[in-house]
C-alpha positions as CSV (number, residue, x, y, z in Angstrom):
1,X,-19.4,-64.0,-39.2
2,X,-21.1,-65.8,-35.8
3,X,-21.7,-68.9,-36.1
4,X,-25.0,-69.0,-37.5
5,X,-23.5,-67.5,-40.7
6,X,-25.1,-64.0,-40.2
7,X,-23.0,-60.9,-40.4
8,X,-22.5,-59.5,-37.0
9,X,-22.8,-55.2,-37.0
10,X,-19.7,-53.2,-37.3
11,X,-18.4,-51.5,-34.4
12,X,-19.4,-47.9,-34.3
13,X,-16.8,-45.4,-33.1
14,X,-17.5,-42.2,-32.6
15,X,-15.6,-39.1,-31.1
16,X,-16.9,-37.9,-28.0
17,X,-18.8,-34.6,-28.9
18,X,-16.5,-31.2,-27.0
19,X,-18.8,-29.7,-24.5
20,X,-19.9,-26.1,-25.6
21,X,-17.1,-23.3,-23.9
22,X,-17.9,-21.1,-21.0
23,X,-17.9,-18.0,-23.3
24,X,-20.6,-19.2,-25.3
25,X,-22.6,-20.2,-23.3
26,X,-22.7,-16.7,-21.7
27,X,-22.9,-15.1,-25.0
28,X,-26.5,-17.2,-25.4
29,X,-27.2,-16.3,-21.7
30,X,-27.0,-12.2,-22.1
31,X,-28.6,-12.3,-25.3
32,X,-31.7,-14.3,-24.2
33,X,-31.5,-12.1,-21.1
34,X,-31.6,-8.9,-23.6
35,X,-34.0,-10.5,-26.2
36,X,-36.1,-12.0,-23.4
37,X,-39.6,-13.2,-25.0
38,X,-39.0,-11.8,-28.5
39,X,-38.2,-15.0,-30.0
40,X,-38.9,-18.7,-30.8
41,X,-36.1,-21.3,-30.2
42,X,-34.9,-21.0,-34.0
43,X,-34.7,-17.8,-34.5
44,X,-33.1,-16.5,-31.0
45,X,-30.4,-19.2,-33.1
46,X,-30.1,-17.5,-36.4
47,X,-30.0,-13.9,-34.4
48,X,-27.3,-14.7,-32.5
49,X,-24.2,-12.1,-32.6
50,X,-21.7,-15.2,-33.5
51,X,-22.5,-18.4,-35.2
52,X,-22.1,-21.3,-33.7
53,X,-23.2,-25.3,-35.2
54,X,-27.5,-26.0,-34.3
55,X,-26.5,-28.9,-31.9
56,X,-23.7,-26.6,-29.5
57,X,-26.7,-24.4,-29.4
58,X,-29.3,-27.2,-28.7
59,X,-27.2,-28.5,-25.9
60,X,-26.8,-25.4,-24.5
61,X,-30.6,-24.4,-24.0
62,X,-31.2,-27.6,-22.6
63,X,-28.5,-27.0,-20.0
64,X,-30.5,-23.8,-19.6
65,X,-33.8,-25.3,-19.2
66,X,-32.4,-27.8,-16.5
67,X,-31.1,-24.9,-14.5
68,X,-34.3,-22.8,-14.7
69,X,-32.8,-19.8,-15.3
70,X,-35.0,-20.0,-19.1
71,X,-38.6,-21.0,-19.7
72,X,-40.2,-21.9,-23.1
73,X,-44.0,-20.9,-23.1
74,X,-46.7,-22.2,-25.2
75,X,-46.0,-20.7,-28.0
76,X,-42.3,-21.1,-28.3
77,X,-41.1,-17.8,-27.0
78,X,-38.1,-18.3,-25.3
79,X,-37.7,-16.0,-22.1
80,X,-35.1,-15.3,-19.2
81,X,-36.6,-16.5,-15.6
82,X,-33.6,-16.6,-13.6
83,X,-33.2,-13.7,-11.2
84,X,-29.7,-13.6,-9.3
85,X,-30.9,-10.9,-6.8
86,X,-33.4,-13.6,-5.2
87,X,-30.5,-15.9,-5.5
88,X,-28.1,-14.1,-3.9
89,X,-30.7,-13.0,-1.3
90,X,-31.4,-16.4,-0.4
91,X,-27.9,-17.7,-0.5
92,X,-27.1,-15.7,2.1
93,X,-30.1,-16.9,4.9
94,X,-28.3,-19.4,7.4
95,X,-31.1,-21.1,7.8
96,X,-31.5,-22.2,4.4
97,X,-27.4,-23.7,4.1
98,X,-26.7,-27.1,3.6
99,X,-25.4,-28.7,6.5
């Protein structure tokens, strides 16, 4: 109790939450890249080939989203935009290196 006599809030401890494995998140990557534009958020979840927990899968599409290699439109499709060919294309300009 604080001095005023009101209960102070408990402490909240909580495990730090495992980031998602490397093998998963490829296994999302191919099958969005197969699947591309065929479904919404959910269901490209619940047709997945393995199972995994709603918020490993959450975290991973927004790690996705932030690296642009998948785009949402407006009406929830999720699609594959990320084309290595450019990439690599472009990676290998000298001009374009960072110094």
């Amino acid at each position: 109790m604080t001095e005023e006599g009101v209960n102070e809030p408990a402490a909240v401890y909580s495990r730090p939450r495992p980031s998602p494995r490397l093998k998963t998140i490829r296994m999302v990557e191919d099958f969005i890249r197969e699947w591309s534009g065929h479904y919404k958020r959910r269901a490209l979840w619940e047709n997945l080939p393995k199972k995994m927990m709603y918020q490993t899968y959450k975290e991973i599409i927004g790690y996705l989203l932030e690296s642009n290699k998948i785009a949402i439109d407006s009406k929830g499709y999720v699609g594959w935009i990320f084309d290595s060919d450019l990439y690599e294309k472009y990676a290998q300009r000298p001009d374009l290196r960072i110094r």
